[in-house]
Structures are given as C-alpha cells and as structure tokens.
C-alpha positions, -999 to +999 in steps of 0.1 A: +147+200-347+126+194-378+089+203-372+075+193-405+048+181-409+036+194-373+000+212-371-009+242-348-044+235-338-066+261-318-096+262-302-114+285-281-080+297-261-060+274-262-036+262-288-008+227-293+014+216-319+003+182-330+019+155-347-002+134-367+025+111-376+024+093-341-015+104-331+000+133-302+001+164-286+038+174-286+038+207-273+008+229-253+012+268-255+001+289-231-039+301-232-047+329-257-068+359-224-098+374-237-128+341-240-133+322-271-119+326-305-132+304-328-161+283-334-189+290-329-177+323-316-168+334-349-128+346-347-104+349-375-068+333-375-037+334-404-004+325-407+019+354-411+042+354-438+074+330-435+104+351-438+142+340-439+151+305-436+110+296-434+116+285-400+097+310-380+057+307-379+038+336-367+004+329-359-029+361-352-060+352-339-079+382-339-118+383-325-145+362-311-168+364-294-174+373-255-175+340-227-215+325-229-219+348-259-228+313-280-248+295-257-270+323-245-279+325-280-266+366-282-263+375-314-256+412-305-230+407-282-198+429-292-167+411-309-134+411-288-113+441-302-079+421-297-057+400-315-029+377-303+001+371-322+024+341-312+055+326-329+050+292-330+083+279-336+099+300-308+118+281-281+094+297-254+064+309-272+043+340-257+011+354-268+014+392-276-018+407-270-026+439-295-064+459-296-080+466-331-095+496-336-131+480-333-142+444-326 
C-alpha cells in the first residue's frame, strides 16, 4: 500500500505512523526499552538513507536520558549508551537495540 504522506511520530518510547490526512493513528509500534528518548530528555533521532525502490524507512533513536532524570531536575545523570534502529515500513516492525560506545 501507498504510505505517502504518513508521519512517524515518537515520543519518549513509543512511536505510530500517523496520517494527517484523516486526523489518525494508523499503526502503533512496539515501545522503544531503555526510558525516554526525546524531549526533554535530550535524545537524537534520523532517518537512514532510502535505498532501492525508496520504500524502506529506517529510523535510529540513539540517547536520552535515564527515567525521572527530567523531573528530578539531574542534570548529571548519564546519557543511555543505546540506540534503536526500526524499519518503519516493515510488515512487522522490531526495534533492534545496539550500545554506543559512550552515552
């Protein structure tokens, strides 16, 4: 099927495929382990580079910062030292867990 136009939106570990054409989650994908990724824990995410037929999307959320690290104000808190790697466009989509060499 033709997912243009779809968006893959994450937040803290957890990620969907919206469409903003009729206002709606279409797809949920499974939680990202290792505590929050993004704002306002500071993580990193891309898009890997389309390859082929551009029908494969790779995402890599790499960082963050450790569970109640925000809200207990802990600005010296370690990073995570993971990243997780998921093709979006796969049929059943897994997150692929790989460590960094420092958070």
């Amino acid at each position: 099927p033709d997912d243009g136009g779809n968006l893959f939106v994450f937040a803290n570990s957890r990620a969907v495929k919206y469409d903003h054409r009729i206002n709606a989650v279409v797809k949920e994908y499974p939680p990202l382990d290792g505590g929050p990724r993004n704002y306002p824990s500071g993580g990193s995410s891309a898009m890997l580079a389309i390859q082929g037929d551009f029908a494969t999307a790779e995402i890599l959320i790499c960082g963050g910062a450790q569970s109640g690290a925000f809200t207990a104000r802990a600005t010296d808190a370690p990073a995570h030292g993971t990243c997780g790697r998921i093709v979006a466009t796969a049929a059943d989509p897994v997150w692929v867990t790989e460590e960094m060499p420092f958070g």
